[in-house]
N, C-alpha and C positions, 0 to 999 in steps of 0.2 A: 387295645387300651391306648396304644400310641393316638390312634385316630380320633379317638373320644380325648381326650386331651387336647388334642388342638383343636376339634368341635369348639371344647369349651372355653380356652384361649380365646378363639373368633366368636363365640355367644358374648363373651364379659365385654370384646373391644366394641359392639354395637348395641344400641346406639351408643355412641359417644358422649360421654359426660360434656355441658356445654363449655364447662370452664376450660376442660379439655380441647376443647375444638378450636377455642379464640387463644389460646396457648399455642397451639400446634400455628395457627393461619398466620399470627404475629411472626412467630419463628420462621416460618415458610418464605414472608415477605420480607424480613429483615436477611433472610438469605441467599434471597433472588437479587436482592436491593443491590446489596454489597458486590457478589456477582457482575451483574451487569455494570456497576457506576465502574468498578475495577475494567472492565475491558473498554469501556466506552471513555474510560480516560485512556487510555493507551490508543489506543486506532485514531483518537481526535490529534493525536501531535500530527497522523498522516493527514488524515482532515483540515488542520491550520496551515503548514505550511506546505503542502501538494494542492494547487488550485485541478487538479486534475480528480480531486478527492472531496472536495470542498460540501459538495453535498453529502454527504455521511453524515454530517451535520443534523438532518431532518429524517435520517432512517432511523433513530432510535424511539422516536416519535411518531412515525410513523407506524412501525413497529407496536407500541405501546396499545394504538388505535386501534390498530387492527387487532388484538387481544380483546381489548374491550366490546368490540363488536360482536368475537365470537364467545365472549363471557355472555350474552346478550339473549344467544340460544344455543347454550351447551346442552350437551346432552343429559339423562337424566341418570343417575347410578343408582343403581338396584340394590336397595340393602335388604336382604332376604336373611332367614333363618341359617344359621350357617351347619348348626344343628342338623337342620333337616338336609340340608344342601350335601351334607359328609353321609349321611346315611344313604341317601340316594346314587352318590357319587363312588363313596368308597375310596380306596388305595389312589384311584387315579385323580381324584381330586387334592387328596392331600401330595403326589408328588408333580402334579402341575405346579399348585402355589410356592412348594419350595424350590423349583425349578425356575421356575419367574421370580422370586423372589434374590437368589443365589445367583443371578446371571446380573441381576440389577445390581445388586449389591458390589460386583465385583465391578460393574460398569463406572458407578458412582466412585470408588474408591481408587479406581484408575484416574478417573478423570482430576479427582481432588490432590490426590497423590504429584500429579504431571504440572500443575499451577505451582510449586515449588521450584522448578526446575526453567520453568518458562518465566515467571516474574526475574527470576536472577539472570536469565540471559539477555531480557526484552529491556530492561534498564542498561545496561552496557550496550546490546544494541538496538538502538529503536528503530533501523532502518532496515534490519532484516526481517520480510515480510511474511516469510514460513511462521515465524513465531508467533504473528499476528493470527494466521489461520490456527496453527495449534490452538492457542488461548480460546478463538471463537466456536472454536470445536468442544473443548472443553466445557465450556459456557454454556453452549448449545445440547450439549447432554445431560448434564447436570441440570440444568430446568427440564428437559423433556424427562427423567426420569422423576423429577419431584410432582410432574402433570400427570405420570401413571401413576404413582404410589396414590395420590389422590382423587383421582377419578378413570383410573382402568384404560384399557385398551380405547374405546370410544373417547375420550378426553384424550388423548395421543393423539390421536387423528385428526381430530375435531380444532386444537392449538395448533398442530404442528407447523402450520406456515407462518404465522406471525413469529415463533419464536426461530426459524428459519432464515425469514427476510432479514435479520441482520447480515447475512453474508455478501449482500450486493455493495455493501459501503467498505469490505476488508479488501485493502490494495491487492492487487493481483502480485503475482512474483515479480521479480524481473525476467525471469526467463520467458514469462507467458505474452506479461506487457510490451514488451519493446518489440518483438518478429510484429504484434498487433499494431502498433502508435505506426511503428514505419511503415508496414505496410499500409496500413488506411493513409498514410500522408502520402508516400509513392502513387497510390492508386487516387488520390484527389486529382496531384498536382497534374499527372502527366492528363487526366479524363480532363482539368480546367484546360490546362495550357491548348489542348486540340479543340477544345469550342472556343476558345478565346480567337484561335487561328479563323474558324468558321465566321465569328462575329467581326473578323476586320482587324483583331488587337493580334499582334506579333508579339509573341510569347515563345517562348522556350524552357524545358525542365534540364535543371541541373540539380540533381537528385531530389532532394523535396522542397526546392527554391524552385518559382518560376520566374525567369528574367525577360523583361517587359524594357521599355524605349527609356523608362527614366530610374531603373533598377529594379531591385531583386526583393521579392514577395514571398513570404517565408507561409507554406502551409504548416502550422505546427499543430500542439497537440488541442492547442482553445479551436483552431480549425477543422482540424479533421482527426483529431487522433479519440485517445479511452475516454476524456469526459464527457463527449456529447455520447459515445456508445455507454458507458455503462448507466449515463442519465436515462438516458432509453429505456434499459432495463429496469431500472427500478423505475420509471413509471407506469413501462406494459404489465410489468411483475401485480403493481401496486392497486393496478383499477381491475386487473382481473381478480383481484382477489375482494374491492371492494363489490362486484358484479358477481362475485361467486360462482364464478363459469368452472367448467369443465375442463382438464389438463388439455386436451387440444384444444380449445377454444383459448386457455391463455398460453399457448405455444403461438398462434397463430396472432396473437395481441402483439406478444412481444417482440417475433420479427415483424409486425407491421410499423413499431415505435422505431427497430433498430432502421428498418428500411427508411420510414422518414427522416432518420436524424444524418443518415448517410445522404439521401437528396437534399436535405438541406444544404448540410456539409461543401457538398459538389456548386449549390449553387452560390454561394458565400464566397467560396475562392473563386467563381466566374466573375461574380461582381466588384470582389478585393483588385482582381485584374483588371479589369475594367479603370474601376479607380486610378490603380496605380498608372496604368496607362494613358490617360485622356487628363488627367489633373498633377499629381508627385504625392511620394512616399508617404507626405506627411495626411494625404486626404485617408488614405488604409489606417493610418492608427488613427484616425478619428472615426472612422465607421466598423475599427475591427471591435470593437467592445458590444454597440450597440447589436452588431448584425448578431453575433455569437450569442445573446441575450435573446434575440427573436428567436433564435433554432431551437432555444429550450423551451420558451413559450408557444411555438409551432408544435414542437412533438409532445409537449401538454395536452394543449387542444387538439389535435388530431384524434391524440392515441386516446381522449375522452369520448371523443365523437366514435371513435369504433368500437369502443367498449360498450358504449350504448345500445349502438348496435347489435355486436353479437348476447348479449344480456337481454334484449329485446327479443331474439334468436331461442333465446334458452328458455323465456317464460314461455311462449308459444309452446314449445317441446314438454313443459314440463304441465301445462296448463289440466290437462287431463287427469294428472296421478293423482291419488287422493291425498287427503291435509296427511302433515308429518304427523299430528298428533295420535291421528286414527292408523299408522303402520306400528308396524309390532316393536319394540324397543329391544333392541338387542342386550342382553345382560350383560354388564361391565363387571365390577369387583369390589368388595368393602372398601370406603376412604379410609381414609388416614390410617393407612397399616404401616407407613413409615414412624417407628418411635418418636416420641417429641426428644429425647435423649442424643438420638441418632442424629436431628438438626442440630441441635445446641452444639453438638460436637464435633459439624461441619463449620457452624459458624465459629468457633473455639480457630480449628483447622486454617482458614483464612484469614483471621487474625493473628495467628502467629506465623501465618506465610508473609504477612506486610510488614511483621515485626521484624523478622529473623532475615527479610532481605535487606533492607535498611539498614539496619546492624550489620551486616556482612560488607555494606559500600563505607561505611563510614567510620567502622574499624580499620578498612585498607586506608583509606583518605589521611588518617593521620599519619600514616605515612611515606604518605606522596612528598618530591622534595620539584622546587620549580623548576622547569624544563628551560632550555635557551631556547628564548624569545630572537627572533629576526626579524631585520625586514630588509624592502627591495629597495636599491638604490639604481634610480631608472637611469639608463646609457643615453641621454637629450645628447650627448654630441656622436652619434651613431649614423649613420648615413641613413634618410628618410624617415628619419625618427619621428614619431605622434603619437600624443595620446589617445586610445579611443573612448569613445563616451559611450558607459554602459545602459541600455535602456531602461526605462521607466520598469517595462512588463520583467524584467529579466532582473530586476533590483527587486521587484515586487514577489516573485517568485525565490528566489534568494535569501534574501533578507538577511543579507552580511551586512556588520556593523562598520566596517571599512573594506574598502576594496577599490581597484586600480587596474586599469590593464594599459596597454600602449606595443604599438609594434615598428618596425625599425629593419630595415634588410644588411646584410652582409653578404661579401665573395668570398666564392668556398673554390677551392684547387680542386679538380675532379681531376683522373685520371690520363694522363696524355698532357696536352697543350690548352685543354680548355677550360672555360670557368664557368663557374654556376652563380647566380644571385639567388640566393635563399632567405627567402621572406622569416621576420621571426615575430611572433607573437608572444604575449607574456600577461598571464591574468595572475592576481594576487588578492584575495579574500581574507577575512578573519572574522571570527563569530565569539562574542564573549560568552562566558557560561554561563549555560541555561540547558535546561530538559530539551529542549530541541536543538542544540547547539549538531550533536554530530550527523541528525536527519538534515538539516542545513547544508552540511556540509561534502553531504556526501549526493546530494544532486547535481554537482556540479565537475562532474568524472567525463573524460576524453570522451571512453565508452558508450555515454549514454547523449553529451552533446554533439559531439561530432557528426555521428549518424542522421543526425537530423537534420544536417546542411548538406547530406550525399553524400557526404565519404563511407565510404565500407573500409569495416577494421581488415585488415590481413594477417596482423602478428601480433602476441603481447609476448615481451621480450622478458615479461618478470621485473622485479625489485632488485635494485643497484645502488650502493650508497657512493657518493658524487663528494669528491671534498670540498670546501669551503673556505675555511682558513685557521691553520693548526690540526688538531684532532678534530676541529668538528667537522662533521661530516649531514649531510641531509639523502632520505631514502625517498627515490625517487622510483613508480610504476612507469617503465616505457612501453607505449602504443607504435604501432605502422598502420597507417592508413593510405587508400588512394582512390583518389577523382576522377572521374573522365569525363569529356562532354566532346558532343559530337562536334568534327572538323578538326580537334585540339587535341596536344596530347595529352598524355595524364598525368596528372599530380599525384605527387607523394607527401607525404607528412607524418612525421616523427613526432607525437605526443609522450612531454613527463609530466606527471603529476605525482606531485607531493602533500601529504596530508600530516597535521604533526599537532597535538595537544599541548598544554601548556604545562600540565605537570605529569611525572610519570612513578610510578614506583622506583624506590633506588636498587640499587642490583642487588644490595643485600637483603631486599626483602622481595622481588620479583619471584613468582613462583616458577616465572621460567629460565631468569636469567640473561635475556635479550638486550636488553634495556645496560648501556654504557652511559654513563654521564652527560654524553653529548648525542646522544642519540635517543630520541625522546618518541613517545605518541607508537601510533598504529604506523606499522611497514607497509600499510595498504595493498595489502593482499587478498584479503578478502576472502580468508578459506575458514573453516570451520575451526579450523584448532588457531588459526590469529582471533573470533570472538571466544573462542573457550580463555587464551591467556589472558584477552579483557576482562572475564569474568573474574579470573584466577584472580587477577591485580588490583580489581574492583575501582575500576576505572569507570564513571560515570559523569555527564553533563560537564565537562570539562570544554575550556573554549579552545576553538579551533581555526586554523591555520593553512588554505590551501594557496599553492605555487602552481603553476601549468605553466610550462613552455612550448610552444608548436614550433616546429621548424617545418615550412612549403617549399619545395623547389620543383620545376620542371621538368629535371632531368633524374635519372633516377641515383639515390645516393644511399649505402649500408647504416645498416643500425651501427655500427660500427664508428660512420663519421660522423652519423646523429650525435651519438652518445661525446664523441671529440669532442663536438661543438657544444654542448651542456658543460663540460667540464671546464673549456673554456671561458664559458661566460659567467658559471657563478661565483670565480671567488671576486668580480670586477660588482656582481649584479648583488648581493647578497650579502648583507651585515650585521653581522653578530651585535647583538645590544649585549651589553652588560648590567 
């Protein structure tokens, strides 16, 4: 009886009333819509301000295309007697369907479930990029199960990469990206610098700089690092699937794109050297834009032409089988067995996850109280005191509303009779509030610049609050790093950096209680329970405030008289506005 029951459940749900069907497709699309526009604002703050991301831009779209193509020739779904299908089938038909059904179900409910938890952390922090893949992930299932509920197994298959390829545009971690940036920049400079030697030009690597007759030639990430590899990717990804080739055949697309983008890569910084060598600094930044622009346009056109190719490849092979029309159709599953109740109530779900996270930021907001504001009062009568001048690319990439750096040496007492001159560097940034204010701010960390001029990290000595004057005090992350380069000895470098918001929760209302009067913002830590009390505090788009100081010396000196020399210089360097 049970099984005649649901027979007759599945006879009433086919065919589908038409009102029905353009009810359900409306809902479907209005829920897909919502979905994606929600993650595709989120990943665009990494897209606007990481030129290393910048194309993500056109994978949504691209994306959409390729959907549409394969709307173009989907497959066909068998709606058959269901009636008859349960008599012939029996018990195991009826506990397939609830089996698939009951595993979906729980899939989709997890995944809607986990967008609660993800919207309130990705708003506090935009720059942690686990949460980016979470969301995509979430994203990503939730359409692929609303493509089964509607066209069965066969429609799974048939979608699955387009709603997939959104993954080539989600930042990579940190942990994954930087071992990769540095090494493809290490592996440029050192392969330029020895054919530059071959060609005549005298060149030398000091870590991902190669220093040439009229200075120092920086392979960074526009040169050799993740955007010309991951453009790669999504363009090998992108024609194999407009060629509709075969998993090795688009394996073997997309290292042929990564392999060009890396020979380009090599040859770009032969001819940057070149440049810099035979003309001045200034002829590199006028050819570094254009060249970096061919490499995209080279690994376009290549990875077209061999896509051609092996497409060209696969008709031949395929030319013999008979028309798709004339092979047997594999049977799929009733449409629309997902309730139209069931969407309305996902879409319900997602509108009150945009409600209730906004209301959760802007109930704390009221009571935020404002943080001490500072700023740097530069040492001009300092021994070799100068301002530097920040680059164009490096203001572009930033995009702080004010900022300043200048460096300046002092004699430091080492141990015994002797003395050190220790080079000091000092950058100072500030970003007014805005939704990208703390992704802003937070690419501009020791950890992540330094490495890219050759110094390798050796220590981080943790969060130490440094006084200033009175009770205030500012929380400073110390770095050790050191340099070496052959014939020389090596450098050392003591990196603090300081990150501080402008308003904070007051103590009486901080959920953790960290937070003193005068001690304001994130302790720049960067662990998981410092963005959990972000959350807790509901601290959001807030403007922000970085300090770095390096100290370089030659000879070797403890974290210990690092940290002397910070203490000394900021109640002179550092003023409290009122």
């Amino acid at each position: 009886m049970q099984n005649l029951a649901t027979a007759h459940r599945l006879a009433d749900a086919s065919p589908a009333p038409q009102s029905r069907v353009r009810l359900w497709v409306a809902l479907a699309v209005l829920f897909l819509a919502a979905l994606w526009f929600g993650l595709c604002r989120e990943l665009s703050g990494e897209w606007s301000v990481n030129e290393q991301y910048n194309f993500g831009w056109f994978v949504p779209f691209f994306a959409l295309y390729l959907f549409w193509l394969r709307w173009q020739d989907r497959p066909q779904t068998e709606i058959g007697n269901p009636l008859q299908r349960m008599r012939s089938n029996g018990q195991a038909f009826t506990s397939q369907i609830r089996k698939g059904q009951t595993i979906a179900g729980l899939l989709a409910i997890a995944a809607l479930l986990v967008l609660l938890p993800v919207r309130l952390f990705e708003i506090a922090n935009p720059e942690w990029r686990l949460l980016a893949w979470v969301h995509t992930s979430a994203v990503v299932v939730l359409t692929l199960l609303l493509i089964w509920w509607a066209g069965g197994v066969a429609w799974l298959r048939h979608f699955a990469f387009p709603v997939l390829f959104i993954f080539v545009a989600v930042p990579w971690p940190t942990l994954v990206e930087t071992p990769v940036t540095q090494g493809l920049m290490r592996v440029v400079a050192r392969v330029a610098a020895e054919t530059a030697m071959l060609l005549g030009t005298p060149a030398q690597v000091e870590g991902n700089l190669i220093r040439v007759s009229n200075g120092l030639v920086g392979v960074n990430e526009a040169c050799s690092g993740i955007r010309s590899l991951q453009t790669s990717l999504m363009i090998g990804l992108l024609f194999g699937e407009l060629k509709r080739l075969s998993v090795l055949r688009r394996v073997a697309l997309v290292v042929c794109a990564v392999a060009i983008a890396l020979l380009a890569n090599f040859v770009r910084a032969v001819f940057l050297v070149r440049i810099a060598a035979t003309e001045n600094l200034s002829g590199v930044d006028r050819w570094h834009g254009v060249t970096g622009y061919s490499i995209i346009a080279l690994v376009f056109l290549a990875t077209l032409g061999f896509a051609y190719f092996l497409g060209r490849k696969k008709a031949l092979v395929i030319a013999g089988m008979p028309p798709a029309e004339s092979r047997p159709q594999q049977p799929t599953r009733l449409p629309l067995q997902l309730p139209v109740t069931y969407l309305a109530a996902a879409i319900c779900w997602l509108l009150f996850v945009e409600i209730a996270t906004a209301s959760w930021y802007r109930l704390h907001e009221g009571n935020f109280i404002r943080g001490t504001r500072w700023s740097v009062r530069w040492p001009e009568q300092a021994a070799n005191f100068r301002k530097l001048k920040i680059d164009e690319e490096i203001r572009a990439v930033l995009r702080f509303d004010e900022g300043q750096a200048a460096a300046w040496s002092v004699t430091s007492a080492l141990k015994g009779s002797r003395s050190d001159t220790i080079l000091c560097s000092l950058f100072a940034f500030r970003w007014d509030p805005g939704k990208n204010s703390a992704l802003l701010a937070n690419l501009h960390r020791p950890d992540v610049c330094l490495p890219a001029s050759g110094w390798k990290q050796m220590a981080d000595h943790g969060v130490r609050n440094y006084p200033v004057s009175g009770s205030f005090e500012l929380p400073f992350r110390h770095f050790e790093f050191q340099r070496s380069f052959e014939g020389s000895a090596p450098q050392i470098a003591h990196a603090f950096y300081c990150l501080s918001e402008d308003r904070a929760a007051s103590a009486s209302t901080s959920p953790v209680g960290t937070n003193s009067p005068d001690m304001f913002g994130s302790r720049s830590e960067w662990t998981r329970a410092e963005r959990l009390h972000t959350v807790l505090e509901g601290r959001r788009h807030l403007g922000q405030q970085v300090i770095e100081a390096i100290f370089i010396s030659t000879e070797p000196f403890s974290a210990a008289e690092a940290e002397s020399h910070l203490r000394d210089l900021l109640p002179d360097l550092v003023v409290r506005e009122r």
